[in-house]
VEXDREN-2710 file (C-alpha; in Angstrom, 1 decimal):
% VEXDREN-2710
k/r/px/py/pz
1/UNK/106.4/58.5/33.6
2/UNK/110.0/58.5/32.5
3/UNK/113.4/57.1/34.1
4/UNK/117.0/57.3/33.8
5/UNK/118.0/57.9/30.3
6/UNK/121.1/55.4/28.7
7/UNK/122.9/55.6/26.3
8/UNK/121.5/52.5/24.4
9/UNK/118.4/50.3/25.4
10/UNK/119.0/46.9/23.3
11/UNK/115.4/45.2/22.7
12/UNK/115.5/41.8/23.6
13/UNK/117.0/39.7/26.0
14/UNK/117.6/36.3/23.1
15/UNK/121.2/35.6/21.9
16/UNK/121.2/38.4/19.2
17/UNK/120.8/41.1/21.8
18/UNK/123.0/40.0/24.6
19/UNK/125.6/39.5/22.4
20/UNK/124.9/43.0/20.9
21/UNK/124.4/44.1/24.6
22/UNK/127.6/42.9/25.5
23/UNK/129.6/44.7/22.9
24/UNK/128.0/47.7/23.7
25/UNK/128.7/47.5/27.2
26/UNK/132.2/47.1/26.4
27/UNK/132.6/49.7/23.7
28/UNK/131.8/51.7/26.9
29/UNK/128.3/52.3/26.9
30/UNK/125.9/52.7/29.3
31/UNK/123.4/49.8/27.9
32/UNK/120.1/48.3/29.0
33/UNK/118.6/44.9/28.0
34/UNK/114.6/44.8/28.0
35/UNK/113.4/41.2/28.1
36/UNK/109.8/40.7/27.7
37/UNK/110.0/37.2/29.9
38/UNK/111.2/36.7/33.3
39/UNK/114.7/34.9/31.9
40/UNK/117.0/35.3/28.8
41/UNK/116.9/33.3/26.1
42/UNK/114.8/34.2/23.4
43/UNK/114.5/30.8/21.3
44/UNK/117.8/29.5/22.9
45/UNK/116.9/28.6/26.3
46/UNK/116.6/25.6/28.8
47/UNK/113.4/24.9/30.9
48/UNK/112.2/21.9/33.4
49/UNK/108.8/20.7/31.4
50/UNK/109.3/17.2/33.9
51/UNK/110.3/17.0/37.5
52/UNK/113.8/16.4/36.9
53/UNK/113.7/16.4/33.0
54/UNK/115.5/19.8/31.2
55/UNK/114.2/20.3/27.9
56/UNK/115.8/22.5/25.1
57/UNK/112.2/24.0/23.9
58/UNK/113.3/25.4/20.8
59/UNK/116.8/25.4/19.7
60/UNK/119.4/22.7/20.5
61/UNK/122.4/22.4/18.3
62/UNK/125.8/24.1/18.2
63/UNK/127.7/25.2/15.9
64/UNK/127.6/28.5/13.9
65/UNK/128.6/30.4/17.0
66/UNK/131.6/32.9/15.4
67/UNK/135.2/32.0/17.5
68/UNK/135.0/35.7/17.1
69/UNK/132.1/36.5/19.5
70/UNK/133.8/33.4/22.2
71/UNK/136.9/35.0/22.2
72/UNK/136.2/38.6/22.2
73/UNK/133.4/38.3/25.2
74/UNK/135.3/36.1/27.0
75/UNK/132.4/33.5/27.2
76/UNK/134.7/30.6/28.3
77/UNK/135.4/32.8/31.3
78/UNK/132.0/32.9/32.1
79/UNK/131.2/29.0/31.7
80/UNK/131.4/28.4/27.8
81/UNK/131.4/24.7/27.1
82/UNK/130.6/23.5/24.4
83/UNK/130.2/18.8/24.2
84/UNK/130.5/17.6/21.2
85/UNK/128.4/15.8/18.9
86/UNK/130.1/13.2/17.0
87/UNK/127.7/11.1/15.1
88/UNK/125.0/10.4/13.1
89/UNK/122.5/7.7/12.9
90/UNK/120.6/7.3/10.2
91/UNK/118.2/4.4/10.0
92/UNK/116.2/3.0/7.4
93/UNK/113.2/1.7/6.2
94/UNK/114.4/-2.3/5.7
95/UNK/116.1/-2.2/9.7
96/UNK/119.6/-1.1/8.2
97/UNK/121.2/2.4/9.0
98/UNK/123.7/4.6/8.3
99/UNK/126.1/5.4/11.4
100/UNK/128.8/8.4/10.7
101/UNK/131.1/9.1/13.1
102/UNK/134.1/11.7/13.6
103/UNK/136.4/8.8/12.8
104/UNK/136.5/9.5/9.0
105/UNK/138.5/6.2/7.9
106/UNK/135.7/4.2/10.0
107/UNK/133.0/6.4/7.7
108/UNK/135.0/5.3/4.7
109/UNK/134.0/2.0/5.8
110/UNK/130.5/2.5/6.5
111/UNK/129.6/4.0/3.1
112/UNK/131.3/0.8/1.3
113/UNK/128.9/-1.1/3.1
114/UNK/126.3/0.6/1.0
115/UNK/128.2/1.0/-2.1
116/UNK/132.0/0.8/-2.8
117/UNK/131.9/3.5/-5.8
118/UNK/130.4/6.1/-3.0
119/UNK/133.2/5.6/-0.5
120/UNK/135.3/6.3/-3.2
121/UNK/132.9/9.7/-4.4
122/UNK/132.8/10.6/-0.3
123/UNK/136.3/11.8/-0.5
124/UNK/135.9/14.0/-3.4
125/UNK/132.7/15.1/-2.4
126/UNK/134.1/16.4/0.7
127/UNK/137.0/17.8/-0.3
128/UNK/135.2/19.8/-3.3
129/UNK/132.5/20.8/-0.4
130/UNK/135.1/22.5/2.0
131/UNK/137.0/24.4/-0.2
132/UNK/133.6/26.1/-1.3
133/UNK/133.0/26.4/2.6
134/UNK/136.7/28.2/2.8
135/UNK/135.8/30.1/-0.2
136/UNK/132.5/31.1/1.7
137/UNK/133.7/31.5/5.1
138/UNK/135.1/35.3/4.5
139/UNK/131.9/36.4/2.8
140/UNK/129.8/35.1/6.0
141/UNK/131.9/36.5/8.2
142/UNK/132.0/40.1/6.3
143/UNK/129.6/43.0/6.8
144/UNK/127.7/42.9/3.5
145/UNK/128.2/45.9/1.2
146/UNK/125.2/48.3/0.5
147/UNK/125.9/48.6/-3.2
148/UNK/123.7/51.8/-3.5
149/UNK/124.7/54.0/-0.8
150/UNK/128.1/55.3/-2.6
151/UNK/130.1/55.6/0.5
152/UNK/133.7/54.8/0.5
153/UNK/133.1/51.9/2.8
154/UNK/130.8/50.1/0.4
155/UNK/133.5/50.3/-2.6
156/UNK/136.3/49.1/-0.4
157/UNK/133.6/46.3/0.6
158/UNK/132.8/46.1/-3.2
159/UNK/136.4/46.0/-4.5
160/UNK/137.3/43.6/-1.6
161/UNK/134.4/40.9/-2.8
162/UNK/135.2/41.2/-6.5
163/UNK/139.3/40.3/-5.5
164/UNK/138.1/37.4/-3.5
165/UNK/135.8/36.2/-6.6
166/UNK/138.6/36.3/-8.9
167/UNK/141.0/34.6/-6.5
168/UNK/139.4/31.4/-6.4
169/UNK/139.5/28.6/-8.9
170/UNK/136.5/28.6/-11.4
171/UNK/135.5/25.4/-10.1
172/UNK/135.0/26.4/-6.5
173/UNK/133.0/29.3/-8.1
174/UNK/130.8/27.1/-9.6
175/UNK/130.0/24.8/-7.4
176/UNK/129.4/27.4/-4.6
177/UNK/126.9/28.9/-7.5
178/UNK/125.3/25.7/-7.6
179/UNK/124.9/25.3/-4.4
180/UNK/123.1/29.3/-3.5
181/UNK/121.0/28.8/-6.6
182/UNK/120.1/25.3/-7.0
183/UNK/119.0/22.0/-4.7
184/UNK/121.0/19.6/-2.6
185/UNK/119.5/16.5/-4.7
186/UNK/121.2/18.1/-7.7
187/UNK/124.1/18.7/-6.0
188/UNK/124.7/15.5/-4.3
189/UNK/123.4/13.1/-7.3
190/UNK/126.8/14.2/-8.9
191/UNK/128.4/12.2/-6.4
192/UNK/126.2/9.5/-4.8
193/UNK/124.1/6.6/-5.4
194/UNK/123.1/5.7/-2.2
195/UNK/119.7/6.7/-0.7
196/UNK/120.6/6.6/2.7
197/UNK/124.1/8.4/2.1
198/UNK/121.9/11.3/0.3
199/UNK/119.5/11.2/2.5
200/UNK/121.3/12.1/5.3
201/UNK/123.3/14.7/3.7
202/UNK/120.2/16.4/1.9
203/UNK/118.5/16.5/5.7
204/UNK/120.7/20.1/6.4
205/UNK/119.6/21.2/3.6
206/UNK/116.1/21.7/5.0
207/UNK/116.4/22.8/8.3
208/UNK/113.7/25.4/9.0
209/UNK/112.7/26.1/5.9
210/UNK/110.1/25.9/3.2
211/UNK/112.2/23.6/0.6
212/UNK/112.1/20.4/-0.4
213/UNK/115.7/18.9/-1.1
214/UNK/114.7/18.9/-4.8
215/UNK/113.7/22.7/-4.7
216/UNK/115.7/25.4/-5.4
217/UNK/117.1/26.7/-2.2
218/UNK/117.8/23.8/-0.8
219/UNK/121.9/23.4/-1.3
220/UNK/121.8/27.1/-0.1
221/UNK/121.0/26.1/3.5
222/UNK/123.0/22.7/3.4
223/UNK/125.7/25.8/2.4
224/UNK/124.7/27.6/5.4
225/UNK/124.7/24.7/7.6
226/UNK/128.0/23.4/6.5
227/UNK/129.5/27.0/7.9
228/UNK/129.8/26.4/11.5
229/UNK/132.6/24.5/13.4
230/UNK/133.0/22.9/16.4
231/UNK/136.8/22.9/17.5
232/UNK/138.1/24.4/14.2
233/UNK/136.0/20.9/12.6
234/UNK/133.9/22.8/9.9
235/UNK/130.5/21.1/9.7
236/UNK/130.7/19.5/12.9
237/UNK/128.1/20.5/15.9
238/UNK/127.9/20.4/20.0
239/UNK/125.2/21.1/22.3
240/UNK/126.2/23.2/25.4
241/UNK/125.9/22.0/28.6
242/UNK/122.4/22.7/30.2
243/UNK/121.7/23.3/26.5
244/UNK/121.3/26.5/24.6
245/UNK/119.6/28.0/28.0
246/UNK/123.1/27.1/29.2
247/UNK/124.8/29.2/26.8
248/UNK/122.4/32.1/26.7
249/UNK/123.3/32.5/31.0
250/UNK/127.2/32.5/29.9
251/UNK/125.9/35.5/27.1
252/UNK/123.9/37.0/29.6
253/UNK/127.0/37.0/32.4
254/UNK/129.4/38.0/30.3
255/UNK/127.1/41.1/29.0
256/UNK/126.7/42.2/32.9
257/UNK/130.3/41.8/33.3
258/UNK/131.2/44.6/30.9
259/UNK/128.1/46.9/32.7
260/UNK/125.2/45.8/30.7
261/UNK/122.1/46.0/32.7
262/UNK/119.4/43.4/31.5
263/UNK/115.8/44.4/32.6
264/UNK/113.2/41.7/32.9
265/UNK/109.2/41.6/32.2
266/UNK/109.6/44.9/30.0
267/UNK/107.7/44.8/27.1
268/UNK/108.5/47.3/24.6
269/UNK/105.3/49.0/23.2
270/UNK/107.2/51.2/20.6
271/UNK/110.0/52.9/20.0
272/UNK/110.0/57.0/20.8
273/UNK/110.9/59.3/18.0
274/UNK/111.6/62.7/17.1
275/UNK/113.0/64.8/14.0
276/UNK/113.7/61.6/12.2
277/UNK/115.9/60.3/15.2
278/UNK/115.8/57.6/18.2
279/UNK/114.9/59.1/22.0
280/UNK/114.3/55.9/23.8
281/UNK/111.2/53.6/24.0
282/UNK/107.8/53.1/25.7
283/UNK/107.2/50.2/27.4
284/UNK/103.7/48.5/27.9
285/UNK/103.5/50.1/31.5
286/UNK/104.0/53.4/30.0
287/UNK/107.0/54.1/31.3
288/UNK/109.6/56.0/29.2
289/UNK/113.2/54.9/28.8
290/UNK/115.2/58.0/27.2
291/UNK/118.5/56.9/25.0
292/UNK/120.4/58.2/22.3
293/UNK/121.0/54.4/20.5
294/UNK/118.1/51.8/20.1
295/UNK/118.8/48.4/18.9
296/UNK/116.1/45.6/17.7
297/UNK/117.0/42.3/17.8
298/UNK/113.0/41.0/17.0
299/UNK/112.9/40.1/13.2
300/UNK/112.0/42.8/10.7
301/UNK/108.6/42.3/10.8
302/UNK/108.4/43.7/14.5
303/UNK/111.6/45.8/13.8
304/UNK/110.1/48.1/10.8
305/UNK/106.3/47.6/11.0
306/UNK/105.5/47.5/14.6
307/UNK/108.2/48.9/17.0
308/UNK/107.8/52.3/14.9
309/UNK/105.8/53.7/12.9
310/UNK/105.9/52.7/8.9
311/UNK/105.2/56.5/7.9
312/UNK/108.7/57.1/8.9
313/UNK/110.4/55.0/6.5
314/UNK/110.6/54.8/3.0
315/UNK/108.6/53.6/0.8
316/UNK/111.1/50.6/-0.5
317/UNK/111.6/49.3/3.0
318/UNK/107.9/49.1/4.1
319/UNK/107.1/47.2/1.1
320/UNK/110.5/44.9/1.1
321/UNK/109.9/44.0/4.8
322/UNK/105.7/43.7/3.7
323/UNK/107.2/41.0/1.1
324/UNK/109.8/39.3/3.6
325/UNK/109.0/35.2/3.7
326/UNK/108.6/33.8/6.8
327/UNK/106.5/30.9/6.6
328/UNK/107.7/28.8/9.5
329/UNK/107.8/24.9/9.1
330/UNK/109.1/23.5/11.3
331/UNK/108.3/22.0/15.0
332/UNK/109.7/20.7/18.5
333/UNK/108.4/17.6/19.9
334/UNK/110.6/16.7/22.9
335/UNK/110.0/13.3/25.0
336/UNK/110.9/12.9/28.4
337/UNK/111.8/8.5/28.5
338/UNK/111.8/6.1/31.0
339/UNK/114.6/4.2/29.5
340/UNK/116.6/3.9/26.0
341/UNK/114.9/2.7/23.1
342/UNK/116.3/0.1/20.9
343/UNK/117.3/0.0/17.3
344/UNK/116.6/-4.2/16.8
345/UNK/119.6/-3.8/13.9
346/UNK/121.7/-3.0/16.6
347/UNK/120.1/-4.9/20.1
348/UNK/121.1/-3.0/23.0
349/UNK/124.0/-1.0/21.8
350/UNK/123.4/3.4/23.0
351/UNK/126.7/4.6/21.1
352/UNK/124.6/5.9/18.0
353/UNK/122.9/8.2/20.4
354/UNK/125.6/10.8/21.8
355/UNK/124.9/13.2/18.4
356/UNK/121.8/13.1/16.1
357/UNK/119.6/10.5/14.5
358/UNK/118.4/12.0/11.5
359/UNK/114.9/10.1/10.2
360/UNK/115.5/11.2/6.8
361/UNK/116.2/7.9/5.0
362/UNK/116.3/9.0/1.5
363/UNK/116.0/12.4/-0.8
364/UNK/112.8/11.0/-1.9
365/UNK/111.2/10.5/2.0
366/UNK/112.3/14.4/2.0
367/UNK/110.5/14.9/-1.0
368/UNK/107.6/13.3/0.2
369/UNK/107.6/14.9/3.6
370/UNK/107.5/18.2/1.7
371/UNK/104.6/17.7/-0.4
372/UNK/101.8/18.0/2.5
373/UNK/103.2/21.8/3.3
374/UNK/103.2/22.5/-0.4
375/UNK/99.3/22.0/0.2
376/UNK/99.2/23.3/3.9
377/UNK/99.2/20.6/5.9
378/UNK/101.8/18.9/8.0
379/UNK/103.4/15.4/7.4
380/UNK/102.4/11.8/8.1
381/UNK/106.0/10.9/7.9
382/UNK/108.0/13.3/8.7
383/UNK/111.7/14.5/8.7
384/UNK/113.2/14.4/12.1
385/UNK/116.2/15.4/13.3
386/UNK/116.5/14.2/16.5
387/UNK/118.8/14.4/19.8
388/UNK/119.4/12.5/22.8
389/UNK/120.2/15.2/24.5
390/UNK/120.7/13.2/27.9
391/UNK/123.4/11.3/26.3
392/UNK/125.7/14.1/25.9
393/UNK/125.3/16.2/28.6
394/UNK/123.8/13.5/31.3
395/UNK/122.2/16.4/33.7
396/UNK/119.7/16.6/31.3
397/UNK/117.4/14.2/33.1
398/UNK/117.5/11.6/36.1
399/UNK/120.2/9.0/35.8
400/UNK/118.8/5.5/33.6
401/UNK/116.1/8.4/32.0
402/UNK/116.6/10.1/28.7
403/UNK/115.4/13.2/27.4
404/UNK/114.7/13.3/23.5
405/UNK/114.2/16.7/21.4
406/UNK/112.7/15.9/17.5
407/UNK/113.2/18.8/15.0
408/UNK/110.3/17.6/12.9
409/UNK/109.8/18.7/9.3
410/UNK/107.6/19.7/7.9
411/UNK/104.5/21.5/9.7
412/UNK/103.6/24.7/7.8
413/UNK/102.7/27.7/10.0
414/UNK/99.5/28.1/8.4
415/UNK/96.8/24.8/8.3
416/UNK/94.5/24.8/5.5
417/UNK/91.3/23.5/7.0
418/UNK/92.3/23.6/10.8
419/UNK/94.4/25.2/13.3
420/UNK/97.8/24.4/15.5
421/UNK/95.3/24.5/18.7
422/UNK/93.0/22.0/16.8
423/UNK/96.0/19.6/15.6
424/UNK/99.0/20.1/18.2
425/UNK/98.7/16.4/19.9
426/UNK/97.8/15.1/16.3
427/UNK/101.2/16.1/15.5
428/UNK/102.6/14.5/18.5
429/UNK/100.9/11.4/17.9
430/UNK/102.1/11.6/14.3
431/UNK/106.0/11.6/15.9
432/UNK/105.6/9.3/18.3
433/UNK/104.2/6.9/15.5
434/UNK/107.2/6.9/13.6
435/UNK/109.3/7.0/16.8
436/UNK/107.6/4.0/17.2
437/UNK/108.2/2.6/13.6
438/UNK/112.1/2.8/14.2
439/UNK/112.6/1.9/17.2
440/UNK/109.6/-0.5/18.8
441/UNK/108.6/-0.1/22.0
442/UNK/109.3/3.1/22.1
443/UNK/105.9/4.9/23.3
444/UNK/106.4/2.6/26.6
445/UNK/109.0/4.5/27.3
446/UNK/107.5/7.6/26.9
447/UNK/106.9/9.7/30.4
448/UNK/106.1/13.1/29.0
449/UNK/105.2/15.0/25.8
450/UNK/105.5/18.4/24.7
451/UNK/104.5/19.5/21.0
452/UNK/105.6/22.8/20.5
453/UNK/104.3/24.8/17.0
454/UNK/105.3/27.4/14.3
455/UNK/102.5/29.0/16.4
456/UNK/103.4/28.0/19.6
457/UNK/107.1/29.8/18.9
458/UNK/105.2/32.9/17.8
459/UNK/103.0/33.5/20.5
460/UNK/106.2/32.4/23.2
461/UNK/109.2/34.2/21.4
462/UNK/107.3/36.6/19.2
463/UNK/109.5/34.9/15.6
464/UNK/106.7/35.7/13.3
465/UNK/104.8/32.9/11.8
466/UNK/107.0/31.1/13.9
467/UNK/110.2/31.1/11.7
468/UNK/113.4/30.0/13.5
469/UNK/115.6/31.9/11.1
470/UNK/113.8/35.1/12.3
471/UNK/113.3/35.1/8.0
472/UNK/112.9/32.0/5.2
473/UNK/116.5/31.5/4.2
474/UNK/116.2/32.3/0.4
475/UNK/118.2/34.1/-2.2
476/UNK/116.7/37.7/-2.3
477/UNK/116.7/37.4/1.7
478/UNK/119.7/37.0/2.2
479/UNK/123.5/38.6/2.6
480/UNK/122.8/42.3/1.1
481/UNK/119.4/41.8/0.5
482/UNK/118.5/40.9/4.1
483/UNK/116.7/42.1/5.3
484/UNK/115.8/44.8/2.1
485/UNK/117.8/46.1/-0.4
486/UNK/120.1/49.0/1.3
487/UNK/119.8/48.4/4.3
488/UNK/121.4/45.1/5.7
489/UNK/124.2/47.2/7.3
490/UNK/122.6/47.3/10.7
491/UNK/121.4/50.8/10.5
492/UNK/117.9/52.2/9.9
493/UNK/116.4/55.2/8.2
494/UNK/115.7/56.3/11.8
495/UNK/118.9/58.2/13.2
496/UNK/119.9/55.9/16.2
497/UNK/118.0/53.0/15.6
498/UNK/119.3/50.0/14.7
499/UNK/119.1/46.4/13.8
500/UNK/121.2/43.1/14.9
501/UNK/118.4/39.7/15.1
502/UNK/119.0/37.2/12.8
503/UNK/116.8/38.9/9.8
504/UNK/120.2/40.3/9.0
505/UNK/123.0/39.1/7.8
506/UNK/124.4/36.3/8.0
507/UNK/120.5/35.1/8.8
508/UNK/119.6/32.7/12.0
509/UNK/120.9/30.0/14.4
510/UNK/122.9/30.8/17.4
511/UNK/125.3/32.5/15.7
512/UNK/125.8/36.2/17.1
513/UNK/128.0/37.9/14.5
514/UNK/125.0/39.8/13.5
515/UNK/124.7/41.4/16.7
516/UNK/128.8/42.0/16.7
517/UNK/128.5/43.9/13.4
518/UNK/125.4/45.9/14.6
519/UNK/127.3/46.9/17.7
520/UNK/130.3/47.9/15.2
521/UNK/127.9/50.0/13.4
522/UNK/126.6/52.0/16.6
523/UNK/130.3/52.5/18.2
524/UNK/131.7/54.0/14.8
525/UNK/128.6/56.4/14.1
526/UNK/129.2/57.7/17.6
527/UNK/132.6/57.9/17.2
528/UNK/132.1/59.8/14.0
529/UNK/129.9/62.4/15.9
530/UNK/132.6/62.7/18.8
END
């Protein structure tokens, strides 16, 4: 049976495509959202696992959120807000810490207590560090150029990038070199000493992806990490209130405010085609959506391989996309608490926990934490970069409870010798162990437990092999090359069809400039065809 056709049907209902939804609205199309689930989210959303306790189930953090995408959809209108997150706590194995604040004089201050000589190589360190952000910043926020399609957009783009190369200072150039090609523990041995103060710096640098700090790769994503803001503060993150399921309902009420429709419980079986060229989708039902413009916001896997048929592409893509890395590593374990745990270094003070405790206590703990996914299997001590959440935004549970959300690293998406089903609550045992190892007494606390996967993220959002970044966040996956050679401007070989998730560039987060180029992309080719 068929429906009403539209003039664009945007697949997807997570950040990505009600951002890209929202544009499209605006640009002054007639554009329909198709959510498989019964809310929007995608992997940013909110849900009550606890009476009275509101977890974040996948994504939490902040930050690389384009001022572009607030400004232009007006999300501040529609209940943007954005709290702050102004430390870190880092403690370590002998019952000392690390605590960084947004007071940078008072951080000064806190390094000396570790070493004088790397209070002293702070200040350099970050000042060499954000001018290779600023150098960076224009590049992210650009549409990458396709160097082989010859149009005179790409040259412009081309010409553009090699000006901004040789405008920068050969230093900056080589640093931010360094830091695509090489590791953080490279990078930061040039400045530091301290374990803890490396530690905690090398920790962004694995985020979500199959790196050790002393692997290759490994400064690219502290690079990529380093590029978001919070209040013009580069490198500094927030957690919206009601968490990212917060922030997705502002996307999603902004998109219907310019006209976009959003459609719930539609599962799109595949897309329709004809001639080379979009007509709308099937969905699982059977019924038949007719539209002009199709967007994708799943990863490339289910973008180019499923959605449509591979027969219709070339050859180059289907094999590119066949190659793409996923290989998810990392996990959620969130805690619902009964109280606040203590930190005995510190008795009963709770300021350490209104922005993230990182349990990363050296480059070498990192290191180590890495080794069981070289070999398939998850960590014994792992890397956890964890959030009170209920200290910043206090609605998040009952008042005198706390709700606690662990990015834990590393827990490779495939087991040798088992499976996720097999070892879920061995992995939350495992956190709660070392929860328990830093701060005693802590399981007492402990009210609920949810362990969430690489595979439980695949089977509930559909991010192959569960991969946050909707793609691993190397160096042939990423700004032109992402998600194939020739084709990371948003289009596809299939006239009308496009891309805008976060296997394109600039690559995953909450982010949404993806989806804002995408949307570019489809209002200028029908403007070009009147």
């Amino acid at each position: 049976m068929s429906e009403d056709s539209y003039d664009a049907l945007v697949i997807g209902g997570g950040h990505s495509g009600l951002v890209n939804a929202a544009y499209l609205a605006k640009g002054g199309l007639r554009t329909l959202v198709l959510e498989q689930r019964s809310f929007v989210g995608g992997a940013a959303i909110t849900e009550e696992l606890h009476p009275g306790f509101s977890f974040t189930t996948f994504s939490y953090g902040l930050s690389l959120l384009r001022n572009e995408v607030i400004h232009e959809l007006e999300l501040v209108k529609h209940g943007f807000r954005p709290l702050y997150m102004p430390t870190t706590f880092v403690p370590m194995e002998n019952g000392d810490y690390l605590y960084m604040t947004a007071d940078h004089e008072l951080n000064l201050k806190e390094i000396e207590r570790h070493s004088v000589r790397d209070a002293d190589a702070y200040e350099r360190y970050s000042y060499d560090f954000s001018r290779v952000q600023q150098f960076m910043k224009p590049i992210f926020d650009r549409r990458p150029p396709n160097f082989w399609s010859g149009k005179a957009e790409d040259k412009d783009e081309i010409a553009w990038l090699l000006g901004h190369l040789g405008s920068a200072p050969k230093k900056v150039i080589h640093d931010a070199v360094r830091l695509i090609t090489g590791s953080a523990a490279d990078f930061l041995d040039d400045y530091f000493e301290t374990d803890v103060l490396k530690g905690w710096l090398a920790g962004s640098g694995i985020i979500g992806t199959k790196v050790g700090p002393m692997s290759q790769g490994s400064g690219l994503v502290m690079l990529y990490m380093g590029m978001g803001e919070h209040d013009g503060e580069m490198g500094s993150w927030s957690f919206h209130k009601g968490g990212n399921g917060g922030l997705t309902q502002v996307m999603a009420r902004a998109a219907e405010s310019f006209g976009a429709e959003i459609r719930y419980g539609s599962v799109v079986d595949h897309v329709l085609t004809e001639d080379g060229a979009v007509r709308g989708v099937v969905l699982a039902d059977g019924t038949e959506l007719r539209a002009g413009t199709v967007v994708s916001s799943l990863d490339p896997r289910h973008t180019f391989l499923d959605l449509v048929d591979p027969r219709e592409l070339p050859t180059d893509l289907v094999e590119s996309v066949e190659r793409y890395r996923f290989q998810g590593t990392a996990s959620k374990v969130n805690f619902a608490l009964d109280g606040v745990p203590r930190y005995p270094g510190l008795g009963d003070r709770t300021d350490m926990f209104h922005g993230f405790v990182s349990v990363g206590p050296s480059i070498e703990y990192l290191e180590r934490a890495f080794d069981a996914a070289k070999y398939g299997w998850y960590s014994e001590r792992p890397y956890l970069d964890a959030c009170f959440q209920s200290f910043i935004d206090p609605d998040m549970a009952p008042p005198g409870k706390h709700v606690l959300s662990c990015f834990t690293m590393y827990t490779p998406y495939e087991l040798r010798g088992s499976t996720w089903d097999a070892e879920r609550e061995n992995l939350g045992d495992t956190v709660q162990r070392r929860l328990e190892e830093v701060f005693p007494g802590f399981s007492e606390l402990v009210l609920h437990r949810e362990v969430v996967t690489p595979l439980d993220i695949e089977r509930t959002t559909g991010l192959s092999e569960g991969n946050i970044y909707a793609g691993e966040f190397l160096l042939p996956q990423m700004w032109a090359f992402r998600p194939a050679p020739g084709y990371s401007d948003y289009r596809t070989p299939i006239h009308g069809y496009y891309q805008c998730g976060s296997g394109t560039h600039p690559g995953g987060c909450v982010i949404g400039s993806q989806a804002r180029f995408s949307s570019q992309a489809v209002l200028a080719d029908r403007a070009a065809v009147g």
